[in-house]
KEKE-3310 file (N, C-alpha, C; in steps of 0.2 Angstrom, whole numbers, plus 5000, padded with zeros to 4 digits):
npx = (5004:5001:5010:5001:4989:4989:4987:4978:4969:4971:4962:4950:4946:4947:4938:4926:4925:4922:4910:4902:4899:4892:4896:4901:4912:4909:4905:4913:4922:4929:4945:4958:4962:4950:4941:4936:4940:4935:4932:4945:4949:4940:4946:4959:4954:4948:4960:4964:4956:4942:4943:4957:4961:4962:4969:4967:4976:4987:4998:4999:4999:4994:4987:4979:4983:4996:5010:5007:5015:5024:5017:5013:5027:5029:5019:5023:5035:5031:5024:5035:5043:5055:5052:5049:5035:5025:5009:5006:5013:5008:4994:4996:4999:4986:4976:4982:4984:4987:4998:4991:4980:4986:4992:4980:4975:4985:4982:4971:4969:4980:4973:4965:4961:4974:4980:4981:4988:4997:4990:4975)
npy = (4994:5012:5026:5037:5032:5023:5037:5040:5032:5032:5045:5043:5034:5041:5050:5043:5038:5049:5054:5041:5044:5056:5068:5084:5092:5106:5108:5111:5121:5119:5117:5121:5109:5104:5098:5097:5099:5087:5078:5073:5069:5058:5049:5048:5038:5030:5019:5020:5016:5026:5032:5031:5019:5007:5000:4996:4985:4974:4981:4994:5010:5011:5027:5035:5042:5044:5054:5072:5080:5069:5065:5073:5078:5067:5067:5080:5074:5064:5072:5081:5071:5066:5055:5038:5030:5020:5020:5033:5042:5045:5047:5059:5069:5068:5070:5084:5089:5104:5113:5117:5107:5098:5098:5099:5086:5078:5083:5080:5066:5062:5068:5057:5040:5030:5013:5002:4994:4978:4967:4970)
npz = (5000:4996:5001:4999:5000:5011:5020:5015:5020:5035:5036:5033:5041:5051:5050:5050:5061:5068:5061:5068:5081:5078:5079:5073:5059:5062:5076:5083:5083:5067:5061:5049:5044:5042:5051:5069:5085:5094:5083:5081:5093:5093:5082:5088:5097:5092:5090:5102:5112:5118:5133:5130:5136:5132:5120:5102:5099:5105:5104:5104:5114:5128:5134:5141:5159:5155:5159:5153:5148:5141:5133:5123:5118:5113:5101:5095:5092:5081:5073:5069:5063:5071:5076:5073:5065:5057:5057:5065:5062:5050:5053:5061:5052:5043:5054:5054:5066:5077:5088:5098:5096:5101:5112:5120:5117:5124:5137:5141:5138:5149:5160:5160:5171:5172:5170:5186:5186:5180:5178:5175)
capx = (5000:5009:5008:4996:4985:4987:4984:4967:4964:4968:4960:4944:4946:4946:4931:4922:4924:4918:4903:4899:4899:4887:4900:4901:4917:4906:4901:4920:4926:4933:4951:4962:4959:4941:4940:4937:4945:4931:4934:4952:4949:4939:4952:4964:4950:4949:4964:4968:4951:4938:4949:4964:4964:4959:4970:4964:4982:4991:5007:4995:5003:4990:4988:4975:4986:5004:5011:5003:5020:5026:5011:5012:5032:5029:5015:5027:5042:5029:5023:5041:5048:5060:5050:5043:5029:5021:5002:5007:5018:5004:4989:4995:4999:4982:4972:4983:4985:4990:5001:4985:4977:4991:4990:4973:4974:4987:4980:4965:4973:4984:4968:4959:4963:4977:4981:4981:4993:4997:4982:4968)
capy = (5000:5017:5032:5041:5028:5024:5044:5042:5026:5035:5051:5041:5030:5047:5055:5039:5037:5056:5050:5037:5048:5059:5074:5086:5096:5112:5109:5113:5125:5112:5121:5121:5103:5104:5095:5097:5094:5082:5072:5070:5066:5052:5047:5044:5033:5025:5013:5018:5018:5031:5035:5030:5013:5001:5000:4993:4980:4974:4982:5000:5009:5014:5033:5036:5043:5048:5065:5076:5081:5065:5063:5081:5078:5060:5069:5083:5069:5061:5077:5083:5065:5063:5048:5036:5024:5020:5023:5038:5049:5050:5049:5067:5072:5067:5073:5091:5090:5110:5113:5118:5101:5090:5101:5098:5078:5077:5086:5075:5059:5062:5066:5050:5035:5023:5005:5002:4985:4974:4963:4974)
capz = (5000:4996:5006:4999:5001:5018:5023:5014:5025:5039:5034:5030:5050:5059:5048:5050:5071:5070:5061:5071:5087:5080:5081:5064:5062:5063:5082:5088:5078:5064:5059:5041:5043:5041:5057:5074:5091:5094:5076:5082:5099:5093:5080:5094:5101:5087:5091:5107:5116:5122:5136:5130:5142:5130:5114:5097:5099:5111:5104:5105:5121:5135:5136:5152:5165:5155:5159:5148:5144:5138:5125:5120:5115:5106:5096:5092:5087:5076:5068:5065:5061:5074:5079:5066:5067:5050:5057:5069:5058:5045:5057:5065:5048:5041:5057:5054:5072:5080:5092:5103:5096:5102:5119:5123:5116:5129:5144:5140:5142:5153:5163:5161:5174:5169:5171:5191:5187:5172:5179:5173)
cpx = (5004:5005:5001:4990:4981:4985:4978:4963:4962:4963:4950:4942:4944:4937:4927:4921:4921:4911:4900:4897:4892:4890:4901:4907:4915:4904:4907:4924:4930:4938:4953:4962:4952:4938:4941:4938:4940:4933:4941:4953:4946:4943:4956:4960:4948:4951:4965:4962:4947:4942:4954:4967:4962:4961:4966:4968:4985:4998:5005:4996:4994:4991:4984:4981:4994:5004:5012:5011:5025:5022:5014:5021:5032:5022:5018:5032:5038:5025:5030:5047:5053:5057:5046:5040:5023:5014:5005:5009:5012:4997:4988:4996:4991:4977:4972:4982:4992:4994:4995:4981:4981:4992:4985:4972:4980:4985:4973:4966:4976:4977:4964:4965:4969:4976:4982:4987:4990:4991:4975:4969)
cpy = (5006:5021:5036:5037:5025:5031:5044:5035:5030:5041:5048:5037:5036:5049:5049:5037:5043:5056:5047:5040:5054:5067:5078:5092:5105:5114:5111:5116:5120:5119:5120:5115:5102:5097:5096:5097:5089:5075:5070:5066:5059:5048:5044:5038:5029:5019:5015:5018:5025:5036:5035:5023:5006:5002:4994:4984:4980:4977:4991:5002:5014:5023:5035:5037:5043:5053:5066:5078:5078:5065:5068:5081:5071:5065:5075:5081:5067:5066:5081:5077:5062:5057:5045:5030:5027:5024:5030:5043:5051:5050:5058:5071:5070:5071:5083:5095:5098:5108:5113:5111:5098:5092:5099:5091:5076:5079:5081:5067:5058:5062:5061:5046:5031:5018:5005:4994:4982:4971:4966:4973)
cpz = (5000:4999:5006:5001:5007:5023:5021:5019:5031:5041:5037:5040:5054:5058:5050:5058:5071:5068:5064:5078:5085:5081:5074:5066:5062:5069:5088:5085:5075:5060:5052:5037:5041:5047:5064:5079:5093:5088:5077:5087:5095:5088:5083:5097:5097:5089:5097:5114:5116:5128:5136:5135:5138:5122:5109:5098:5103:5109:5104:5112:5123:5134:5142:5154:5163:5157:5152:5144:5138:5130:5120:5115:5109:5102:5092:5087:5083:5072:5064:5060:5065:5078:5075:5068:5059:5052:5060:5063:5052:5048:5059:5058:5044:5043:5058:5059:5074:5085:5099:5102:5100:5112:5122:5124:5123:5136:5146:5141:5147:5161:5167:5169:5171:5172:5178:5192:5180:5171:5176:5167)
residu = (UNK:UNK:UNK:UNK:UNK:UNK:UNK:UNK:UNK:UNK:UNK:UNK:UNK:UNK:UNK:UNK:UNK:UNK:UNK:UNK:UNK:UNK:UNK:UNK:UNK:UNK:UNK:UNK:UNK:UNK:UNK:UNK:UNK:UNK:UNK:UNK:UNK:UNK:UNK:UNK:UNK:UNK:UNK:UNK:UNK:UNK:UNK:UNK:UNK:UNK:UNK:UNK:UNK:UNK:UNK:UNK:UNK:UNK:UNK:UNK:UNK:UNK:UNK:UNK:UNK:UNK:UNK:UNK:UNK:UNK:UNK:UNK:UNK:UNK:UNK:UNK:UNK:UNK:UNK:UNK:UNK:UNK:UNK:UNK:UNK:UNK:UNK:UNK:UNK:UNK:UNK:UNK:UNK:UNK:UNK:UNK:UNK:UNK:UNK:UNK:UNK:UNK:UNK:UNK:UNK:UNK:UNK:UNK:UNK:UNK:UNK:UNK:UNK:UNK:UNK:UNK:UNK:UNK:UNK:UNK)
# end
């Protein structure tokens, strides 16, 4: 599958989680992306949960209860490239994730609950 190809997949996964929710990118100021912090939020929740505690894959990392800081920097590596992950690096390119988006998607997971032990 070549690049372009895979951005319209993921392009197509994020709009398509934001549909199912019920959320239009008009109801949260949708930005240059033509999409709204909402439509991204559920993107991310796409594969990695609602709250971020119930990835799509087990090789899909837990977000619930990182420091926001931590997210907020791997979302930066994977928008500037110094951190690559085939879906990731064109998911934040696809979603057209701001610097204020990647803030907020961080402050919001980090938020949530995490993992209380491996066991859960």
């Amino acid at each position: 599958m070549k690049a372009p190809s895979i951005l319209r997949l993921v392009a197509a996964i994020a709009l398509s989680a934001a549909a199912t929710t019920g959320v239009s990118a008009t109801e949260d100021a949708a930005d240059d992306s033509g999409m709204s912090y909402e439509d991204k939020l559920q993107a991310c929740a796409a594969c990695h949960g609602e709250n971020g505690d119930k990835p799509l894959a087990p090789d899909y990392p837990v977000l619930a209860g990182q420091y926001a800081d931590y997210l907020e920097a791997a979302l930066h590596a994977y928008k500037n490239g110094r951190r690559q992950h085939p879906i990731m690096n064109m998911q934040v390119e696809a979603l057209g994730l701001t610097d204020a988006d990647i803030a907020r998607l961080a402050a919001h997971f980090a938020s949530k609950e995490g993992l209380r032990s491996l066991a859960e």
